[in-house]
N, C-alpha and C positions, 0 to 999 in steps of 0.2 A: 712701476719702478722706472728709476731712468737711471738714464748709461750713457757716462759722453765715452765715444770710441773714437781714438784716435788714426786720422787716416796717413796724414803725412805730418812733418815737422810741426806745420802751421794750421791744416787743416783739420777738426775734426766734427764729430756728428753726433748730435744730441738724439737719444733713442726713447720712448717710450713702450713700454712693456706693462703687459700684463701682469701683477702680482699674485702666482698661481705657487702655493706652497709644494705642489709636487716636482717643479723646474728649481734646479738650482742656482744660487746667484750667480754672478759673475764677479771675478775678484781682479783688480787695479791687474796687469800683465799681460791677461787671461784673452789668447786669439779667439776673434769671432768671425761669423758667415752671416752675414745681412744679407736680409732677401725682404720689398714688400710691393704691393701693387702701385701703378705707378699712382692710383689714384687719391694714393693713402699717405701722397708727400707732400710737403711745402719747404719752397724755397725764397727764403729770405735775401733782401739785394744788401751788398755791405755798403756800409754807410761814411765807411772812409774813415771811422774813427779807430783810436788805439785800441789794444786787446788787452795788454797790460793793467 
């Protein structure tokens, strides 16, 4: 599953998740707790282009 979570106005975080039928989804509103090893991130540089 994925999940873009929004962090601030402009900023937000694309999540990947397990698709495990006994966890329930998350719905557009719905507060979360991120938590992962540092080893298990990547960080993309922005490229200066528009978001729109």
């Amino acid at each position: 599953m994925e999940y873009y979570v929004r962090l601030t106005a402009q900023d937000r975080l694309m999540v990947q998740a397990p698709n495990k039928f006994v966890d329930a989804a998350h719905a557009v509103g719905d507060r979360v707790h991120l938590h992962w090893p540092a080893q298990a991130s990547l960080v993309l540089a922005d490229d200066g282009g528009s978001t729109g």
